[in-house]
C-alpha positions as CSV (number, residue, x, y, z in Angstrom):
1,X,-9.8,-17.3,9.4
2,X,-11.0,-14.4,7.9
3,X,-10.7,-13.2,4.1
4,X,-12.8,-10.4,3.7
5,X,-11.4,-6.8,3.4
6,X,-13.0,-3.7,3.3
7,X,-11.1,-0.8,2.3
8,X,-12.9,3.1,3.9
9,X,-11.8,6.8,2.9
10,X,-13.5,8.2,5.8
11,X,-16.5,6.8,6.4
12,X,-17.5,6.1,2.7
13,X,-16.8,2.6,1.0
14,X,-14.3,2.5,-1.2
15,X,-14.1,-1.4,-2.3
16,X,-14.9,-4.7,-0.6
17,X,-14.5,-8.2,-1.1
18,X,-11.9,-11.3,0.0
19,X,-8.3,-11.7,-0.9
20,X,-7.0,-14.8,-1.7
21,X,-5.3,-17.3,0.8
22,X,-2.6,-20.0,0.1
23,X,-2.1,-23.2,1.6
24,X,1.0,-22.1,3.7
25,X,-1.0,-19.4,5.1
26,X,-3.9,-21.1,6.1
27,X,-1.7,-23.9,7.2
28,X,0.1,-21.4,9.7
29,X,-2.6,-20.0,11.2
30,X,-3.8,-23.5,11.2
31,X,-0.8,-24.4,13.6
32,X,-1.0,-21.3,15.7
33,X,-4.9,-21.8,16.7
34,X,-3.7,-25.9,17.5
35,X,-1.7,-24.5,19.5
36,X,-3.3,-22.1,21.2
37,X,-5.7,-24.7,22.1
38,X,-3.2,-27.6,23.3
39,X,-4.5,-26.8,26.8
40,X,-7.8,-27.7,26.6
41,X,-6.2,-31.1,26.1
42,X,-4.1,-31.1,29.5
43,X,-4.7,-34.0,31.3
44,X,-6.7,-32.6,34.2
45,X,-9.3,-31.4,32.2
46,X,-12.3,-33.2,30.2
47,X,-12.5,-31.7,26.7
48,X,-16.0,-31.0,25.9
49,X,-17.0,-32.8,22.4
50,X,-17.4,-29.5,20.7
51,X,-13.8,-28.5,21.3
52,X,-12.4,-31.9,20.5
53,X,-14.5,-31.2,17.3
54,X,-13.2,-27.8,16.3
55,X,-9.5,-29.4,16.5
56,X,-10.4,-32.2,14.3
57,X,-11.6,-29.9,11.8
58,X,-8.5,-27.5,11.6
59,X,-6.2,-30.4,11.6
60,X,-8.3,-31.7,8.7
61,X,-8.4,-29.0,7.0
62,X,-6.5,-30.0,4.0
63,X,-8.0,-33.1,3.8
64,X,-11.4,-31.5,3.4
65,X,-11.3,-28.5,0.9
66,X,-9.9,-28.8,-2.3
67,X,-8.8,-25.0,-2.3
68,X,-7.2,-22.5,0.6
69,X,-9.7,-20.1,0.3
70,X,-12.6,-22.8,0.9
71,X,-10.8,-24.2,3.6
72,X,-10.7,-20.3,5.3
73,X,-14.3,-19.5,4.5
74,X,-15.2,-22.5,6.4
75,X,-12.9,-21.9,9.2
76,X,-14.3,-18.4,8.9
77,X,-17.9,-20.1,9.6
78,X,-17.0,-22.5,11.9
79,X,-17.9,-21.3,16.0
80,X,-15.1,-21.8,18.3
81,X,-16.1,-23.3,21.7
82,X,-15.5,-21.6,24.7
C-alpha cells in the first residue's frame, strides 16, 4: 500500500510527500489483497512459505503497527511472492 504522492506541472515538481491513511482504508485494501490471494490456498496447490507469510502479515496488520500509516509503509516495503 502505497502513500506517497507526487504532484507534476509538466515535467517540473511541484510537491511531494505521503498522505495520511486511516485504519478503514488500510483495512480495505487489507481485505481486497486477502482476497485476491484466497487461491493460492485452494486445496490442490502447496503454498510456498513465503506466501503463507505475506498473508500472515496483512491479516496482522493491526495487531503490529500502532498507526495506519506505519502499517502501509510496511505493507508498502513488504515483497509480494509470486
Amino acid at each position: 500500500m502505497e502513500r506517497k504522492y507526487t504532484i507534476l506541472n509538466g515535467d517540473e515538481v511541484i510537491e511531494q510527500g505521503k498522505k495520511d491513511v486511516s485504519w478503514e482504508t488500510v483495512r480495505k485494501q487489507r481485505d481486497r489483497e486477502l482476497k485476491s490471494t484466497d487461491w493460492w490456498a485452494l486445496k490442490d496447490l502447496t503454498m510456498s512459505q513465503a506466501k503463507k507469510d505475506y498473508r500472515a502479515f496483512l491479516r496482522n496488520l493491526p495487531q503490529n503497527y500502532e498507526t495506519a500509516n506505519d502499517a502501509a509503509d510496511a505493507w508498502a516495503e513488504y515483497e509480494k511472492p509470486e
